[in-house]
Structures are given as structure tokens and as C-alpha cells.
C-alpha positions in Angstrom: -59.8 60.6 65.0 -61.0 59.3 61.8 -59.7 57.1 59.6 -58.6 59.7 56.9 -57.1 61.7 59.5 -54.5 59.2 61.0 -53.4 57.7 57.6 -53.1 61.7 55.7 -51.0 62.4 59.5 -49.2 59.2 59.4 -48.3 59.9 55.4 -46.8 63.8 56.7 -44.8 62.1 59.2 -43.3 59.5 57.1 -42.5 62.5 54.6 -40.9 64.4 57.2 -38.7 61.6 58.2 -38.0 61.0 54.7 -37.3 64.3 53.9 -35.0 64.4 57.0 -32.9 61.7 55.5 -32.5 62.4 51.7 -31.0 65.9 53.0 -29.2 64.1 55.0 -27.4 61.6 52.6 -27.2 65.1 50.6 -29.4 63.9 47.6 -30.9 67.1 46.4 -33.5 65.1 44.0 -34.7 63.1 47.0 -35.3 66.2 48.8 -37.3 67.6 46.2 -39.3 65.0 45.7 -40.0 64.4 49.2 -40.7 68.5 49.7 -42.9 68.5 47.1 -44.7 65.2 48.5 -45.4 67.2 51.9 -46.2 70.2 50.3 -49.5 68.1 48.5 -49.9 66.4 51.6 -50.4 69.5 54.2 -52.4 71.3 51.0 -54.5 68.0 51.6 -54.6 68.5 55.2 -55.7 72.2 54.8 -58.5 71.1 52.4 -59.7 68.7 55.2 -59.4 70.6 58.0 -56.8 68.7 59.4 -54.7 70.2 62.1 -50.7 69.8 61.2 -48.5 69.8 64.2 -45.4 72.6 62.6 -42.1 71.3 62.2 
């Protein structure tokens, strides 16, 4: 695995996680943000040919 491919995979996770949390602590904004966020990041993915484990 390149470079690009384990930081872009690392970056989705950390989104996730993130995402996890703001809905979590119930702060819509957060959650938009961070939705939004992974939305650009598996569009980035897709692009790249990067295989996204679902979650």
C-alpha cells in the first residue's frame, strides 16, 4: 500500500470516529461537518481507486 492510500484511509477513519462522536455529544453542526468531510474523502477514494471498507 502506497503512501496516498494509507494517509486518504487513515483520514476516513479518523472521520468516522469523529463523526461517531459529535453525534454522539448530540452536536448537529459537528456532524455535518464531519459528514460532509467523509463524503469528499470517499469521493477522493473513488477517484483513486481506493477500496473503502463500508461502515
Amino acid at each position: 500500500m502506497d503512501a496516498f492510500t494509507a494517509g486518504l484511509l487513515q483520514r476516513i477513519k479518523s472521520t468516522e470516529h469523529d463523526l461517531h462522536r459529535a453525534r454522539e455529544a448530540g452536536d448537529d453542526f459537528l456532524a455535518e461537518v464531519e459528514e460532509a468531510e467523509l463524503d469528499d474523502l470517499r469521493r477522493l477514494a473513488q477517484e483513486h481507486g481506493v477500496q473503502v471498507a463500508a461502515s
